[in-house]
N, C-alpha and C positions, 0 to 999 in steps of 0.2 A: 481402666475400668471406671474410676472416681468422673472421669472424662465423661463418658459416654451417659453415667446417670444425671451428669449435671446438665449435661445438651438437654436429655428429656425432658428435665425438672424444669430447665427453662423454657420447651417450648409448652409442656404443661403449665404454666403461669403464663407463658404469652397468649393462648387459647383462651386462657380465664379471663384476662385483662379483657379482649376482643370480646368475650359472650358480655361482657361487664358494661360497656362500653354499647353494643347492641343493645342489653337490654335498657340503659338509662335513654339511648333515642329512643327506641319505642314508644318508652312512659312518654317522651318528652309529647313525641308526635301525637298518643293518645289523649293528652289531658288538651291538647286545644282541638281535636277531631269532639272528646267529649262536650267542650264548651260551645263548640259549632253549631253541633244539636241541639243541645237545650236553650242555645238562642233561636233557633229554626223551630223548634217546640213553643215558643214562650211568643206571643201575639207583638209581647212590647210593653211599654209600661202604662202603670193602668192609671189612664186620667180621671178624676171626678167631675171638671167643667163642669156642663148644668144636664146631666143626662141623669134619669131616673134607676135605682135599683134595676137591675135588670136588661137596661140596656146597652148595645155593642153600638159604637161610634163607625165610621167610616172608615177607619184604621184599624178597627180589628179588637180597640180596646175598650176592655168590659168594664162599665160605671162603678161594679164593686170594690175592686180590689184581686189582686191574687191573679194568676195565670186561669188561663180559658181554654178549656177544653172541649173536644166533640164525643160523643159516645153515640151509637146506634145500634138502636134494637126493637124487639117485641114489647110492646108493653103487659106486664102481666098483670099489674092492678092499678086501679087508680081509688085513692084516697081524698073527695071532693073534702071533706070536714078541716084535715087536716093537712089538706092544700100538698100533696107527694103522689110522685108515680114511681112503680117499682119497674125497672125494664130491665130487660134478659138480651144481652149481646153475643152469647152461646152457651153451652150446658154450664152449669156451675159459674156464671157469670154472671149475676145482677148486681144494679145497684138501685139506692133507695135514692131518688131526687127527690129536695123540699122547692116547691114553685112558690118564687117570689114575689111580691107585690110589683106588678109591674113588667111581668114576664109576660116575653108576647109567643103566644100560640099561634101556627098558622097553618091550614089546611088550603089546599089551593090557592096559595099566595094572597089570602083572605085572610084577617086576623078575625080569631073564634076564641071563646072560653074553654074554661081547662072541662068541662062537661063535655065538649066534643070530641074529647082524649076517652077511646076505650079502650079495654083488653083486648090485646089480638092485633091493634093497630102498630104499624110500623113508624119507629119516630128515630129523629135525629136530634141530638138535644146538645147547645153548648152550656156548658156549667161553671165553676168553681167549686172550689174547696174553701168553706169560710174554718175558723181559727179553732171552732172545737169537730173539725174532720167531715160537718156532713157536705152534702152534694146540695148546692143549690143552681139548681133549672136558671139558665138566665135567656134561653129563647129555644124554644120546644115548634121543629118544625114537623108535620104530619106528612108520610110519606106516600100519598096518595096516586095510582097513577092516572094520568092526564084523561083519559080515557072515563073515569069513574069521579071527576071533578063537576 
């Protein structure tokens, strides 16, 4: 009898070993599947050279600092005084961009002022996250179609 429970005990501990063992690849494979992303996320590093606030080099990287991001959506308001568009990417989704000195606007592949930014209009904005969390606009493209250009 003593036999027969120790077979089980041992193939109960050889199961655990093997889920053990399974679960330490998974992490392993997840943590560079994870790393993969967020370099496939992340532009590259961000040069300063001689590019202005605001603008994106040939490569993708933004003159500020920080990882570059796109977001698209409605715009709901636009704030000329103190230079922000609030835009709406689905229900319960806005965000508040501050527009940079140097941030290029463009409406049919035309660069325009942030005054030709209204509610209602469709934009595709890449930004940053500067160091106290807001969203700065680093090039605001108007999504106009070709037809209405």
């Amino acid at each position: 009898m003593f036999a027969r429970e120790t077979m089980h005990t041992k193939r109960a501990v050889d199961v655990v070993k093997s889920l053990l063992v399974l679960l330490v690849a998974a992490l392993f494979v997840m943590s560079f599947t994870n790393a993969a992303f967020a370099g496939a996320m992340n532009p590259g590093s961000m040069n300063q050279g001689t590019m202005k606030s605001g603008e994106i080099n040939s490569e993708g990287n933004y003159a500020g600092g920080g990882s570059l991001f796109s977001y698209h959506g409605k715009v709901i308001s636009v704030d000329q005084a103190a230079k922000s568009l609030t835009v709406q990417s689905a229900p319960n989704n806005e965000l508040l961009f501050k527009v940079a000195e140097g941030t290029s606007v463009t409406k049919c592949d035309k660069t325009v002022s942030l005054d030709k930014v209204k509610a209602g209009d469709e934009v595709t904005i890449l930004y940053h996250q500067d160091g106290a969390g807001n969203f700065i606009a680093g090039d605001i493209n108007l999504a106009i179609p070709p037809e209405r250009c």
